[in-house]
C-alpha positions in Angstrom: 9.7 113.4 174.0 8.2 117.1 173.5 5.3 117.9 171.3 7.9 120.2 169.2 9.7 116.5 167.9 6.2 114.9 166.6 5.5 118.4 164.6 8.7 116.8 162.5 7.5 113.7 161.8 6.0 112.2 158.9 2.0 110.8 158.8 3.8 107.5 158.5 6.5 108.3 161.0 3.6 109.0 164.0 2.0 106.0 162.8 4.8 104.1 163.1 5.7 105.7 166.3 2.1 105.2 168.1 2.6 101.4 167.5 5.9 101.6 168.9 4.6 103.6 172.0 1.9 101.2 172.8 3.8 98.3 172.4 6.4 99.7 175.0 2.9 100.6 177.1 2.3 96.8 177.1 5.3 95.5 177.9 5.8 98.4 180.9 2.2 97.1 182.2 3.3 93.4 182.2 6.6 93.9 183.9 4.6 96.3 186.7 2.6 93.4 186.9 5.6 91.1 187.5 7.0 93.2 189.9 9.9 93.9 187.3 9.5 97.6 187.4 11.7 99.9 188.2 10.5 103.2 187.6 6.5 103.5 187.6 6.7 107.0 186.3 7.5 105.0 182.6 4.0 104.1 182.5 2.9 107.9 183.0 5.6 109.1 180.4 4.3 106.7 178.4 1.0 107.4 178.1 1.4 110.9 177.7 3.4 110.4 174.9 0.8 107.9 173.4 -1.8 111.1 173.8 0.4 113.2 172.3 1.0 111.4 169.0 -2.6 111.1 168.9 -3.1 114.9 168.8 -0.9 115.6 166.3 -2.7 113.4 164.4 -5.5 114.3 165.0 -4.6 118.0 164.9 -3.5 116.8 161.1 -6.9 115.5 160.3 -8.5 118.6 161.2 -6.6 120.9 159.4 -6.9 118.5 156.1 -10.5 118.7 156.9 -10.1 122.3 156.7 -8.3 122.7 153.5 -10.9 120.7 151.5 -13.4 122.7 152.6 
């Protein structure tokens, strides 16, 4: 997915969507593990799209941070 898609999204809706992403992160580690894998470049996709929920988050938190101040 591209940064632009999580700007969309809900507080709830990344949440949800991190939890989703590192459950799939999980289960593409096992089946590497297993041998199972087809494409290792999942695991790298993956993972970036784990970091970039967590800046937009994060980015969110900052800029509420902001606004109270």
């Amino acid at each position: 997915m591209k940064s632009s898609e999580f700007h969309n999204m809900t507080d709830v809706e990344l949440a949800g969507k991190l939890k989703e992403l590192k459950s799939e992160l999980f289960n593409l580690r096992f089946r590497h593990a297993s041998g199972q894998l087809e494409n290792p470049l999942s695991i790298r996709n993956c993972k970036r799209n784990i970091a970039r929920v967590n800046t937009e988050i994060r980015s969110r938190e900052i800029k509420a941070g902001k606004a109270q101040n």
